[in-house]
SELOLO-909473 format. One record per residue: residue in three letters; x, z negated, y negated of N, C-alpha, C, CB in turn. Coordinates in steps of 0.1 Angstrom, whole numbers, plus 5000, padded with zeros to 4 digits. Atoms other than C-alpha are relative to their C-alpha. Glycine has a CB too. Example, Ala and Ser with C-alpha at 12.3 -4.5 7.8 and 13.67 -1.06 7.14 Angstrom:
// SELOLO-909473
ALA500950005012512349225045500950004988499049885000SER499150005011513749295011499249924989500450144995
This chain:
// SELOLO-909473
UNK500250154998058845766770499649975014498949954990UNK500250094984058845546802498949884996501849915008UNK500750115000055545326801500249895014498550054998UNK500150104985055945016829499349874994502049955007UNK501050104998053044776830501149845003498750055016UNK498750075004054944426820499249844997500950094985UNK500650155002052844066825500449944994499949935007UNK499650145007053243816799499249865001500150024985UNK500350154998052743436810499550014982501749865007UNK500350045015050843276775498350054999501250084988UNK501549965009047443306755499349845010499050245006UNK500850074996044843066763499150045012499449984991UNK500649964983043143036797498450035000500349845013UNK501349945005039643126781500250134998499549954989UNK499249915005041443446768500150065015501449954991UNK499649984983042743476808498650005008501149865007UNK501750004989039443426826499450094990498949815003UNK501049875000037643666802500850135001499050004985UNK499449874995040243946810500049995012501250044996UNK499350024979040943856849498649895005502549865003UNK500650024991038043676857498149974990500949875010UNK500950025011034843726835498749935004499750124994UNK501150114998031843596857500149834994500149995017UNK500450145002033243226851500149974983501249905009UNK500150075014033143266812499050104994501549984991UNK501049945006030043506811498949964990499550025008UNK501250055009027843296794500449974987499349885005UNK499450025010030243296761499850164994501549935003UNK499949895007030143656760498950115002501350055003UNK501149895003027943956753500350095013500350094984UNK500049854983028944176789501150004999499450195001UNK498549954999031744306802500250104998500849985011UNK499649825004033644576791500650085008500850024989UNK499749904989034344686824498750045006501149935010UNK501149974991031044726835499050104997499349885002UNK500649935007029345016830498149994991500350095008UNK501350045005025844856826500149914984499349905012UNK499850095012027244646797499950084988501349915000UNK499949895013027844956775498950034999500850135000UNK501449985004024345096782499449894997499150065008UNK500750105011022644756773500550014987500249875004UNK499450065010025144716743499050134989502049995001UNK500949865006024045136732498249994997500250125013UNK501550025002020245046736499649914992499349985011UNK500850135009020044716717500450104985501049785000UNK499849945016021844936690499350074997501150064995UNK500749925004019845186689498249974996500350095009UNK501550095001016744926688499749944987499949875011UNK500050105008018144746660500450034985500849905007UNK499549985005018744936637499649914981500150145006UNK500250055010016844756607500849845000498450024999UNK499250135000018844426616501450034992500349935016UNK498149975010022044566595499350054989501650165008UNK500249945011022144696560500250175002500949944990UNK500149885004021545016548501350105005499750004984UNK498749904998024045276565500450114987499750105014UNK499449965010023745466536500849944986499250074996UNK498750115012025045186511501249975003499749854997UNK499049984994027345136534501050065000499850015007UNK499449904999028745426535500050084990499750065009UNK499849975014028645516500501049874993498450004994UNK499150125002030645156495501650055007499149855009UNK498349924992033545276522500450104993499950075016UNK499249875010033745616507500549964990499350114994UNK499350045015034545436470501549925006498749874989UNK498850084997037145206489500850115008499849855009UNK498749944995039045476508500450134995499950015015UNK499749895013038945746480500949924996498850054988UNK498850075005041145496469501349985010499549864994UNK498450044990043745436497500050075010500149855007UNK500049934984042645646526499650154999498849925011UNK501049845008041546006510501150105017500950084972UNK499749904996042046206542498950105006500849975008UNK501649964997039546476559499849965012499750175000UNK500350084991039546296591499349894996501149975005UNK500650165009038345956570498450094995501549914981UNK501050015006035846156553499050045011500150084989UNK500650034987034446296587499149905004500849995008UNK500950124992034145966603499049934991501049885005UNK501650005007031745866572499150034999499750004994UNK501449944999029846136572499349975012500050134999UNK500750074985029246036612499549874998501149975013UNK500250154999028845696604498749954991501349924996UNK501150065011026045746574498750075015500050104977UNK501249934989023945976611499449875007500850115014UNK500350054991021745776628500450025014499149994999UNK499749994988022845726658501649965005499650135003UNK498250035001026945676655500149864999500950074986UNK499750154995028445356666501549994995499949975020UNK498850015003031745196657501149925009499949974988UNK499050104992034745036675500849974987501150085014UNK500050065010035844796653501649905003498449915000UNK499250074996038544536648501149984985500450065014UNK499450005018040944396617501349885004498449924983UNK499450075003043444176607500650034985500849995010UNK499750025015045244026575500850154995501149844996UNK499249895003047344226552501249964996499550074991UNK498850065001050544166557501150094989500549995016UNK498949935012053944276536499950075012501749934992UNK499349884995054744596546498950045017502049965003UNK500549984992051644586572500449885009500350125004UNK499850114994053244276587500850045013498749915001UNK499249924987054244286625499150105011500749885010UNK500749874995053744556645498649975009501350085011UNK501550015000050644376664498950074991499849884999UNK501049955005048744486636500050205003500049934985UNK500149854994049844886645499250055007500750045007UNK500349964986049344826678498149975000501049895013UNK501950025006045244686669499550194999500049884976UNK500049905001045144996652499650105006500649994999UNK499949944990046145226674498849995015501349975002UNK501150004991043845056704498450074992500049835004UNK500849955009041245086677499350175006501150014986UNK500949845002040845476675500450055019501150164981UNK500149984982041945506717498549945005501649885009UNK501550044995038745286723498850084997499649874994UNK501249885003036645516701500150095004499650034989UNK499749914995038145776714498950045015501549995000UNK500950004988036945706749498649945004500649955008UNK501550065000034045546742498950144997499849874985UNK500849965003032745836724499850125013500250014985UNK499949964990033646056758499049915009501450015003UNK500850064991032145776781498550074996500249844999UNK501650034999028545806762499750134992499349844993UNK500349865004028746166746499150044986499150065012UNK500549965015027746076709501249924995498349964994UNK498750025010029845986678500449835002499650034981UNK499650164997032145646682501150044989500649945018UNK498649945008034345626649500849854998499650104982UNK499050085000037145386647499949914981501450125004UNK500050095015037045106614500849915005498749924993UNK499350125006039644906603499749874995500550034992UNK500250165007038744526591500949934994499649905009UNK499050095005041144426567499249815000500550084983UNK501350165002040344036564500849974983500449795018UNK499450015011041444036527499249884990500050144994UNK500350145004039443756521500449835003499150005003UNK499350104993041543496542501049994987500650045018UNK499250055009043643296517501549915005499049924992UNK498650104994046843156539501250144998499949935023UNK499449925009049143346516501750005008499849944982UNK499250024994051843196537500750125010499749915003UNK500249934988051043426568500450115000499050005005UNK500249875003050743696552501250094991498649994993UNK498950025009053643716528501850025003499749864996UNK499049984993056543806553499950095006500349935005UNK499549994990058044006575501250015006499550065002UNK498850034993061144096600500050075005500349905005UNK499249924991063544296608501149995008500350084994UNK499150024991066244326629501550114992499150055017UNK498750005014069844366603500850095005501049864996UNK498749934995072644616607500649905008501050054989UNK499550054996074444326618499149925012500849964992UNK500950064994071944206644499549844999500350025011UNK499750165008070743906627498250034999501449974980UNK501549955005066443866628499949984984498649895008UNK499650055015066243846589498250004995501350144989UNK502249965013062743816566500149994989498549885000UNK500949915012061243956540499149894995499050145008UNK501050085002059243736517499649994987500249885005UNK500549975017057443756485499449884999498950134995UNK500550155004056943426469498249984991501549934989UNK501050005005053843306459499649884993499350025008UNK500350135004051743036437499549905009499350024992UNK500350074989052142746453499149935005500549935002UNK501250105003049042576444498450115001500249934981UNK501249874998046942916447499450005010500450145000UNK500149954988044542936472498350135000499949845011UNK501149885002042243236464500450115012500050084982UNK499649924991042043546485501250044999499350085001UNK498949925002044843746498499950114991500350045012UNK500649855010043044076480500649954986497950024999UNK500250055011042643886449502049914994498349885002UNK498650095002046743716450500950144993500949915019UNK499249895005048543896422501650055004500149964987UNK498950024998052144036431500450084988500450045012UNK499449935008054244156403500950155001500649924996UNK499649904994056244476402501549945006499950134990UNK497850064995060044256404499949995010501049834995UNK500150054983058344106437500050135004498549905006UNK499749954991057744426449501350055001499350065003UNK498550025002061544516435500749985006500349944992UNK498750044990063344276452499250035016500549804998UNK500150024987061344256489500250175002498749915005UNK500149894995061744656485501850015000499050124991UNK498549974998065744616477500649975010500649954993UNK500050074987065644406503500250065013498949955002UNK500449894991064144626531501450104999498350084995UNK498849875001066744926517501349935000500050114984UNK498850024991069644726528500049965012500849934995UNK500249994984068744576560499950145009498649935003UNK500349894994067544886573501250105001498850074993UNK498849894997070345116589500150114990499850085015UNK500049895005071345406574499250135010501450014998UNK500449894987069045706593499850114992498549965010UNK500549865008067846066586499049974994499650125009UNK501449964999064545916585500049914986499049955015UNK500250145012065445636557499750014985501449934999UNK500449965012064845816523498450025002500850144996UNK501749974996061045916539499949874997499350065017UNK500950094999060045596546500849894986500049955019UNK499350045012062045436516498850004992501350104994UNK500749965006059845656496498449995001500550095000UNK500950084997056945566513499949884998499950015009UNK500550145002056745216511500449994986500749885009UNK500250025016057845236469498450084995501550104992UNK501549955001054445476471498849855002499850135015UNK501050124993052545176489500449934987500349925017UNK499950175006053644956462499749984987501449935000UNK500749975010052845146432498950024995500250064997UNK501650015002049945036412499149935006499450105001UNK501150064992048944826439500349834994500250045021UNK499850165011048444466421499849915012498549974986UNK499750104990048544296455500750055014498749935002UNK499949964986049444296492498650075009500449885007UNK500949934994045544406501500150174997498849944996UNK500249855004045844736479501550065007499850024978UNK498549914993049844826494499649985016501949904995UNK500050004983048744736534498850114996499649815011UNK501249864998045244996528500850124997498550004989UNK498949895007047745246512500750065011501149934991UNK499050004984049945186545499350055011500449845005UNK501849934989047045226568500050115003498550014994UNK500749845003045645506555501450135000499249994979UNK498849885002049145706552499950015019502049934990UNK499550054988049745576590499150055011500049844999UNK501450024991046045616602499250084996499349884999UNK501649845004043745836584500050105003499750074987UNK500549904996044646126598499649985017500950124996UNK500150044987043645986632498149944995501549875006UNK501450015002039845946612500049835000498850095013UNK500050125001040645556610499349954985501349965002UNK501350045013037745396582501249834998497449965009UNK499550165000039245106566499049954992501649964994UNK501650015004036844846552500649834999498450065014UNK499750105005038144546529499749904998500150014994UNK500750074999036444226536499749934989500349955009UNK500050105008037244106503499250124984502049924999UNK500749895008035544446482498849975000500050125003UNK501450095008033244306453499050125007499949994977UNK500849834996031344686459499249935012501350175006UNK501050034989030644546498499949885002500250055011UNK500150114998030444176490498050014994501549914993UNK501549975008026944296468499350035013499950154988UNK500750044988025944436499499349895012500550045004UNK500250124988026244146521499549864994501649965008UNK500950105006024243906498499149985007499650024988UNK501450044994021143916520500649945015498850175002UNK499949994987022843836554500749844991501050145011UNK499950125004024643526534499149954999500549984991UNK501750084999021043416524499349985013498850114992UNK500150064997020643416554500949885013499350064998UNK499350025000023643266564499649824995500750104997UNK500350145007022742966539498549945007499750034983UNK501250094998019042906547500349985017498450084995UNK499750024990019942936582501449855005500150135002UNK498750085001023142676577500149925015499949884988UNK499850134984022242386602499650005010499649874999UNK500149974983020842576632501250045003499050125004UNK498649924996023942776633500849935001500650094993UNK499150054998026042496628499449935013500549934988UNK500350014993024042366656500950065012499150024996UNK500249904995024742646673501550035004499350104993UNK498349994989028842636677500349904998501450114996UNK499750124988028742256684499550005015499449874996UNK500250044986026942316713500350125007498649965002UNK498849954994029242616721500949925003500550094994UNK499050075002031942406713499949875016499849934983UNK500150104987030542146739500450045012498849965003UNK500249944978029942376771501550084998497950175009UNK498549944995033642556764500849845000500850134987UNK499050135001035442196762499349985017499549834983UNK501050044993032842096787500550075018498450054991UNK499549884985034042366815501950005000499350224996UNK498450024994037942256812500850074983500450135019UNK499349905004038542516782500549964983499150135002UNK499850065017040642466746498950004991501150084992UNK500649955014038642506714501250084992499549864990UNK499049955007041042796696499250004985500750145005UNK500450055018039342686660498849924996499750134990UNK501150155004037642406641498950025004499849954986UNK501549975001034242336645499749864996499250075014UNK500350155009033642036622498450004995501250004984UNK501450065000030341806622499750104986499849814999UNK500950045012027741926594501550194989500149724993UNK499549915007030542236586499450155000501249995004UNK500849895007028642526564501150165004499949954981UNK499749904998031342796578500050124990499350025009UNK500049935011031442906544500850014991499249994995UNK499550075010033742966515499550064987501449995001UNK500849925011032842996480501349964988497949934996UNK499050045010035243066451499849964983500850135000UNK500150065015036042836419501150004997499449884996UNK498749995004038642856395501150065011500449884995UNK499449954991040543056416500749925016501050044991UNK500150084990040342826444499150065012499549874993UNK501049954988038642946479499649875010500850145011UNK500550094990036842666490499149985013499649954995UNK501049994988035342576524499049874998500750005016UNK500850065001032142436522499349905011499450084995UNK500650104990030542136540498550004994500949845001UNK501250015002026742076545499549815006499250155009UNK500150164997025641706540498549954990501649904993UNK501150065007021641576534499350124993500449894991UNK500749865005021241956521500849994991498350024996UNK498749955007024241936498501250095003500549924998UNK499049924990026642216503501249954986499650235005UNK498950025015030042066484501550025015499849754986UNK498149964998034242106492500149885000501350084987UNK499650104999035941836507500849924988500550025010UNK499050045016038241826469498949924997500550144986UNK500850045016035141746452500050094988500649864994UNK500349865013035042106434498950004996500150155004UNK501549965001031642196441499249935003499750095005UNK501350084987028242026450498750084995499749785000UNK501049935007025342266450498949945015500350214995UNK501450004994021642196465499950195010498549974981UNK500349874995020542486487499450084989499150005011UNK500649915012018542626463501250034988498649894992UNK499450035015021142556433501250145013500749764992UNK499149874992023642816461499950105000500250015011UNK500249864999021243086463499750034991499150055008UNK500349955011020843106429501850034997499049904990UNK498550005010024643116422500650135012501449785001UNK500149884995024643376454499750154993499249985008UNK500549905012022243606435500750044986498949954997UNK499449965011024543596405500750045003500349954992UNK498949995004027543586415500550055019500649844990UNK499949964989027843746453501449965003499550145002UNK498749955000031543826448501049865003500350064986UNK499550124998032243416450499749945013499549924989UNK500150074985031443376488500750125012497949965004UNK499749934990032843476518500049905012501250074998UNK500350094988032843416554501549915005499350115015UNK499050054997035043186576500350095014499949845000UNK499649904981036643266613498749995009501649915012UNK501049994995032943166626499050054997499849935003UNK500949935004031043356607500150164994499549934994UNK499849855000032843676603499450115010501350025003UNK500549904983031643816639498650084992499349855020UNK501849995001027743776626500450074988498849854998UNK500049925006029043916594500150185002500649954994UNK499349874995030744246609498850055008501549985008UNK500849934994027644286632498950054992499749935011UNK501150005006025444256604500250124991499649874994UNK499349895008027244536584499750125012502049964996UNK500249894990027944776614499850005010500750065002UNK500349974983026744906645500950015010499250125003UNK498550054993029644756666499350055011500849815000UNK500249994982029744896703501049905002500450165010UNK499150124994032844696707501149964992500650035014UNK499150065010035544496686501049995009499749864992UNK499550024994038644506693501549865004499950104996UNK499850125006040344156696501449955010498549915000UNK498950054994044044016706499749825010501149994985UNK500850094991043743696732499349854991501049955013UNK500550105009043343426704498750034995500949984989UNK500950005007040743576689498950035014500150094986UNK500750044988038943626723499649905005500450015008UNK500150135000039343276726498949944990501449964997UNK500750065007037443156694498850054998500449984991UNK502249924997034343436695499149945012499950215007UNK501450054995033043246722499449924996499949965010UNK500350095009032542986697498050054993501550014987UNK500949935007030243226681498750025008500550134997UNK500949984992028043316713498250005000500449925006UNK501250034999025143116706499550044985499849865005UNK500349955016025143216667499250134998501650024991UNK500749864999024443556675498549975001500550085012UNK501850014994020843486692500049924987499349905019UNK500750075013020443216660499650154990501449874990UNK500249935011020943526640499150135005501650034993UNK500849904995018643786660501350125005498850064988UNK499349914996021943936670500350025014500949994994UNK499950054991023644016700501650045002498850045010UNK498549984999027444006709500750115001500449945011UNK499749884999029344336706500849985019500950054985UNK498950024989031544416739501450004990499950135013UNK498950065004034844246732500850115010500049815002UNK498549924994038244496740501449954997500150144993UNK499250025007041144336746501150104995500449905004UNK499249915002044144486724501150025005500050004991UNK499049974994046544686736501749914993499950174998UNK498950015001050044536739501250055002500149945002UNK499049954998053744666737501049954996500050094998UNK498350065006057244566736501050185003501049815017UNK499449825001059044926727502449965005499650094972UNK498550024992062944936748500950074991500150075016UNK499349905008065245096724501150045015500849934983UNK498949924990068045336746501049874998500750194994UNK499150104998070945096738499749815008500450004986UNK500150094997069244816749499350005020499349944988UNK500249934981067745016784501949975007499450275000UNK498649994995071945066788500749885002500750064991UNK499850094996072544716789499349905008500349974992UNK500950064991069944586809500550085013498450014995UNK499449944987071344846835501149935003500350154999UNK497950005001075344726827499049865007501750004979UNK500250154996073644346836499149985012499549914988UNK500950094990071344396860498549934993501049865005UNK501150075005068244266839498850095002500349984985UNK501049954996064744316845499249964987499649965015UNK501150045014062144296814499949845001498150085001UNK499850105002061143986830500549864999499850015002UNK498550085003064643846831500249964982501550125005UNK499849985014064843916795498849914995499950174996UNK500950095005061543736788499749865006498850065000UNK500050154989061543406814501149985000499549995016UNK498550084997065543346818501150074995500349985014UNK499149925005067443536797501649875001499250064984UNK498850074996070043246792500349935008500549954994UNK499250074985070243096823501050175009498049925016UNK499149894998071143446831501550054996499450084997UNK498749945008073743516807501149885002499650044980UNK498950174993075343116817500050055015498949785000UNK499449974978075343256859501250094993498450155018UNK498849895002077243606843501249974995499750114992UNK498750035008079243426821501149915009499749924985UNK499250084993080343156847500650105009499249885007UNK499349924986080743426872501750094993498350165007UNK498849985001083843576852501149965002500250004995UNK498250044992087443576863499949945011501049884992UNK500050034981085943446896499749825003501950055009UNK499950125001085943106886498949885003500450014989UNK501350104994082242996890500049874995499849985016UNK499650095007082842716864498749875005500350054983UNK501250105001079242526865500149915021498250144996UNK499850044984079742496909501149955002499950115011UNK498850114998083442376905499849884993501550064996UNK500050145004082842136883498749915005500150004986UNK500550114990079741986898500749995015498450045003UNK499250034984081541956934500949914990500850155011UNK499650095006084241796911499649904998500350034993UNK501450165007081541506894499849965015497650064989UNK500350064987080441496930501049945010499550095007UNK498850094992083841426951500149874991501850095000UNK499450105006084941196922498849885002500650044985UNK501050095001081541006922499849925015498750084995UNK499850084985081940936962501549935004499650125013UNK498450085001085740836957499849834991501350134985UNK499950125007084640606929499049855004499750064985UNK500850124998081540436937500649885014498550085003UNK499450074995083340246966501049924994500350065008UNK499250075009085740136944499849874989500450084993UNK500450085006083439976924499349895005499550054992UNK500650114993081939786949501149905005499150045012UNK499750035000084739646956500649904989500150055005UNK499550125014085939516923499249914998500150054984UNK501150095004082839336920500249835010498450105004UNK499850144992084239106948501149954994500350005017UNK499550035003087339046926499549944989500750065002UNK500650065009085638966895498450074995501150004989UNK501249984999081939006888499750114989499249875000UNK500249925011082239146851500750145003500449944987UNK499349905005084939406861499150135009501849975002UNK501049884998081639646878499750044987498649975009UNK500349945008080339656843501150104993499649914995UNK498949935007083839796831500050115004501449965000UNK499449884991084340016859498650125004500749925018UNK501749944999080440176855500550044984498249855004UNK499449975005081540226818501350115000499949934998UNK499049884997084940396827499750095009501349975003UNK500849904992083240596851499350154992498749895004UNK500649925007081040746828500550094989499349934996UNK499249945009083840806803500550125005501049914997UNK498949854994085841036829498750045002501550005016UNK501149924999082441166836499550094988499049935005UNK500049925014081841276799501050114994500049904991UNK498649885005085341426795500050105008501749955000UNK500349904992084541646827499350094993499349965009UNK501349945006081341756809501050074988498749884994UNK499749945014083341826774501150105003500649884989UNK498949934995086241976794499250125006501049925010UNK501249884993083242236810499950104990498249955003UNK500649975008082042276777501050124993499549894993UNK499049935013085442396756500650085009501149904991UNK499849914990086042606791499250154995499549945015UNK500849915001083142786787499750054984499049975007UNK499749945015083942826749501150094998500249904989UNK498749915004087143026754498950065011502149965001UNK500349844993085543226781498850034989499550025021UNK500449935006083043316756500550054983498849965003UNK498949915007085743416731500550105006500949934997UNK499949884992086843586758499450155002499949965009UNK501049874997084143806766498849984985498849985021UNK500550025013082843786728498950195001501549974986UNK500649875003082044186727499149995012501050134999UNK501349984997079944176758498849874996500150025017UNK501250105003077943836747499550064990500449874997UNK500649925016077444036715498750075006501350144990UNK501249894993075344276739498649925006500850095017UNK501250114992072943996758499449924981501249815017UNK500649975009072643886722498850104995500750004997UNK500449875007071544276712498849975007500950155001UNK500950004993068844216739499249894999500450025010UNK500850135000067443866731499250064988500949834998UNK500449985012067043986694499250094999500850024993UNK500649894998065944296705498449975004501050075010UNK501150024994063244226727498749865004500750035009UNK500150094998062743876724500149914990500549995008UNK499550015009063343796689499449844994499850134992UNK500250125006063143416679499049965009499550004984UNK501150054988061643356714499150025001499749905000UNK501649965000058743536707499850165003499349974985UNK500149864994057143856719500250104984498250025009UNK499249955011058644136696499050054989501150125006UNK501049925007055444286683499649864990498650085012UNK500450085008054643916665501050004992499649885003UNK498750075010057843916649500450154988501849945014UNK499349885009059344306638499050054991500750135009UNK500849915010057644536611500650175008500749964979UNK500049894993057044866628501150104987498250055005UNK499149905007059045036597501149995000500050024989UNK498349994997062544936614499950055014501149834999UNK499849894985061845156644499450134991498849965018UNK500349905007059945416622501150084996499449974990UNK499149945012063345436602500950005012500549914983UNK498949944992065245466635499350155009500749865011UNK500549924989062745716655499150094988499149925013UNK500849865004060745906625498949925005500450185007UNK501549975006057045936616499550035017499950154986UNK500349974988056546076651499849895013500950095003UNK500350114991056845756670498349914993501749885000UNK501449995000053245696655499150085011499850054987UNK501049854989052146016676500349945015500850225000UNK499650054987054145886703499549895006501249984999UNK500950134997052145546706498950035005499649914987UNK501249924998049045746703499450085011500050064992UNK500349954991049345926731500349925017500650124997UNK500050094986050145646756498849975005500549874998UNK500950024987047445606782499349884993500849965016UNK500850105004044545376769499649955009499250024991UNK500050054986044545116788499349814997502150025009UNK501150135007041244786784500749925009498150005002UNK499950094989043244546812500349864992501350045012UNK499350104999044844326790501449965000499649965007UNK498049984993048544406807500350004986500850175011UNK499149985011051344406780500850115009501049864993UNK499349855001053444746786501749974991498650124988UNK499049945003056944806781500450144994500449995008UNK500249895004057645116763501950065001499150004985UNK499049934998061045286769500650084994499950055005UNK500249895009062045506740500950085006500349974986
């Protein structure tokens, strides 16, 4: 593999200033994670604090029951037994659960994942073990419920398992039947090429799908096949087992409500306040909470000391909450502003690992932390890659294309090559054409205007006419030459789709198991051993 360092314009300019310039958005975040004084502060508060989190042995008696189930390797059981020692830290970091793992971003998370602990635990010379964060409590079933591959016939295509339309409970908790997984698996086994590798991974993903009564239990399945022997902990945000746990940090979560909400309006202020977006709500008097009824995952608002759902589901008193807490734990969970404080309050985070959006909204969080006696983990951003398949390196050579050609101007490129055939330079003859005729005509028309006054308006009209049939006569030019040269357009195609697929970077869009099923199980190892690298850069990969 050829790695080449590969800048992508995009993300939010909060996101950009805490990778490339972190003094001017220090006061949002917990240190930098380039600095080596930021790790020893981060190491010393943990080791100070350790009664501010729950019990590491519940903890870690909770994980073991969830990855005996999906993650049973001896690497996984390792990193627990490190993780019940005083003293062991974790690099952290999650996302939903998508079909089939979703797109390869979540791999790549992953992967940064156990590289960060890797060198973390080298930097400071005690245990750093790598956890997974599924967020299996997020209920946008939509998001989660797809993915995309790229077709024998090069066509992006998706994958999608339908859902209740009116459902909005967790992802964990969203039943899938076995037909659903049936068809989106018949699915998959025809898109996907024919390879050596395609019965493995075939058989693999019907494994992931058996017995698992949703998309949370088939993505931990996936994981863990993918990841556990690399000692990767996974750790279900939506598991009753560690939602019991986290009843005392909700309590105080609740009694704490309206400092905290305090607490990311007047984040909210000084990031608006300094030029910068808001990347997620932060609504007056909002409790940052949701709590489930009738299979419903509501978010809760706080009004006069009432915590109720904008529907009009629920309306409970504080008191009347922590009693329905205490019963019923398994009916609350956090939102996107109060996950951070949850996850710090669970484990001894050295540092999370987070893509630029979500960089973006943790500074939200900032001041929540100090509300909660916490203190910010160091934020890593995650590694990015766009992987080059060989046929598509071979046509970027035949054209001349540079990655960033391929991502900023791909078809203005492929309109110069295509005009430039047969020599003809279609777009430069026919403007010069528009242009002679437009200095022939406009004198013409000034003249008619001294024969009769209306016949400018005619001759400004017929003007425009032969100026349109120019244009249409361009158009149905450059439709036979791209009949013409049909087989190479097919190729600048193979490369948009390829690399660039529905305009978007390729890792939001493909499912890492249509390169798996062209490269084998080993292009996992092959990821793994790429150079871990905290800048930020996106990376080209070369196969």
């Amino acid at each position: 593999m050829n790695i080449v360092p590969e800048p992508l314009s995009g993300g939010s300019l909060l996101a950009q200033d805490y990778i490339g310039r972190f003094e001017q958005v220090s006061g949002f975040y917990g240190g930098n994670h380039r600095d080596e004084r930021s790790w020893e502060q981060r190491v010393k508060w943990l080791d100070h604090s350790e009664e501010k989190r729950i019990s590491r042995r519940a903890l870690v008696d909770s994980l073991r029951s969830y990855n005996e189930k999906y993650n049973q390797h001896d690497a996984v059981h390792k990193s627990l037994d490190l993780l019940e020692q005083d003293g062991t830290l974790v690099i952290t970091g999650g996302q939903q659960s998508g079909l089939f793992t979703g797109p390869m971003l979540v791999v790549h998370k992953a992967v940064t994942i156990i590289q960060a602990a890797r060198e973390a635990e080298k930097r400071l010379g005690r245990p750093v073990i790598p956890v997974f964060w599924i967020a299996g409590e997020d209920h946008d079933w939509d998001e989660v419920n797809h993915t995309h591959v790229l077709s024998a016939d090069l066509e992006v295509t998706k994958i999608k398992i339908d859902g209740d339309a009116g459902a909005r409970t967790s992802v964990s908790f969203t039943p899938v039947e076995d037909g659903q997984w049936k068809q989106a698996l018949d699915e998959l086994q025809h898109l996907l090429q024919d390879s050596e590798f395609k019965p493995e991974i075939m058989n693999l993903l019907r494994q992931s799908t058996e017995t698992s009564k949703g998309l949370g239990d088939a993505f931990a399945k996936l994981m863990g096949t993918l990841f556990g022997k690399y000692g990767l902990v996974l750790l279900d945000s939506a598991d009753p087992c560690l939602r019991s746990l986290e009843a005392p940090v909700f309590e105080r979560l609740i009694r704490q409500n309206e400092s905290l909400g305090q607490s990311y309006q007047l984040a909210a202020r000084d990031i608006t306040g300094l030029g910068y977006e808001l990347q997620a709500d932060v609504p007056v008097n909002g409790a940052n909470l949701f709590y489930l009824f009738d299979n419903k995952r509501l978010l809760l608002f706080r009004e006069n000391g009432v915590f109720a759902d904008r529907r009009g589901f629920v309306s409970m008193t504080e008191a009347e909450l922590l009693a329905e807490l205490a019963e019923h734990p398994e009916r609350f969970s956090n939102n996107v502003l109060t996950r951070p404080l949850m996850q710090d309050s669970l484990l001894p985070v050295l540092g999370t690992v987070l893509g630029q959006g979500e960089i973006s909204y943790w500074a939200i969080t900032r001041y929540a932390f100090a509300e909660m006696g916490l203190e910010m983990p160091l934020i890593l951003p995650r590694m990015s890659f766009t992987l080059i398949e060989n046929t598509s390196q071979k046509y970027m050579e035949k054209y001349k294309l540079t990655f960033q050609d391929i991502y900023v101007n791909l078809e203005d490129k492929r309109q110069e090559w295509l005009s430039g055939q047969n020599g003809l330079d279609l777009d430069l003859r026919f403007r010069e054409t528009k242009e002679s005729f437009n200095q022939l005509y406009e004198p013409l028309l000034q003249d008619l205007s001294s024969v009769q006054p209306g016949l400018t308006k005619l001759g400004q009209s017929n003007k425009d006419r032969i100026l349109a049939q120019m244009d249409f006569l361009l158009n149905k030019t450059k439709e036979a030459l791209e009949q013409q040269h049909s087989a190479s357009l097919r190729q600048w195609e193979l490369l948009s789709h390829s690399i660039v697929p529905m305009g978007r970077p390729q890792e939001r869009v493909y499912n890492i198991f249509y390169y798996l099923n062209r490269y084998g199980m080993s292009l996992l190892d092959d990821l793994m051993v790429i150079p871990y690298d905290d800048s930020g850069s996106h990376r080209a990969v070369y196969l």
